[in-house]
C-alpha positions as CSV (number, residue, x, y, z in Angstrom):
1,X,6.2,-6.0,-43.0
2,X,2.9,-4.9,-41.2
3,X,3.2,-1.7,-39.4
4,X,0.4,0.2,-36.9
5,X,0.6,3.3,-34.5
6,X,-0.9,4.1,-31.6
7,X,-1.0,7.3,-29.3
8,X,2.0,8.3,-27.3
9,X,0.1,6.9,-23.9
10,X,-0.5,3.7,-25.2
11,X,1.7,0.6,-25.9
12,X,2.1,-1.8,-29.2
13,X,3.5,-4.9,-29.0
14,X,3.7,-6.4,-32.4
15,X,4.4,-10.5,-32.7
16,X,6.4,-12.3,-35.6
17,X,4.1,-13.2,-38.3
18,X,3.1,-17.0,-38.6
19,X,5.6,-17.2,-41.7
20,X,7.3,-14.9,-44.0
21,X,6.7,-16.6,-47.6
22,X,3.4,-16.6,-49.6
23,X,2.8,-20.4,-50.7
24,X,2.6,-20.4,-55.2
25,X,-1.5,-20.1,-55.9
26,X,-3.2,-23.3,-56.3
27,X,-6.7,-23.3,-57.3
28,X,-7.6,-27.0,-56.1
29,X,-6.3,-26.1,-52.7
30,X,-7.4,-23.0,-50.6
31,X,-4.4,-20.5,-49.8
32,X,-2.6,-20.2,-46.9
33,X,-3.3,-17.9,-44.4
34,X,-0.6,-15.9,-42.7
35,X,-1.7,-14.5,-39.2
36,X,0.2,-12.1,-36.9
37,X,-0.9,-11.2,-33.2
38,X,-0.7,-7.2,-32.2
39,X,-1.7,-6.3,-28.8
40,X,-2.4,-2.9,-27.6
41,X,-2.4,-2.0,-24.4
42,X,-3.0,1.3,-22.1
43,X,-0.8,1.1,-18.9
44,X,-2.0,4.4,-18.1
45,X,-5.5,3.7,-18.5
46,X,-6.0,7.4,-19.9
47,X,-9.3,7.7,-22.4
């Protein structure tokens, strides 16, 4: 699993990857990608 940190003022939000399995390598075929969304956001708006 991906992890990240941020500062105590800010806020993560980390969404479920796209899938949790790798797909066997297939050199014909270009791999899979798997993507995950993180947003980061600063309520507080402190620099």
């Amino acid at each position: 699993h991906f992890q990240a940190a941020v500062p105590k003022n800010m806020r993560i939000k980390l969404q479920n990857p796209s899938t949790s399995e790798l797909p066997v390598y297939n050199p014909i075929l270009p791999p899979q990608a798997i993507t995950q969304i993180l947003i980061v956001s600063n309520p507080n708006k402190v620099s």
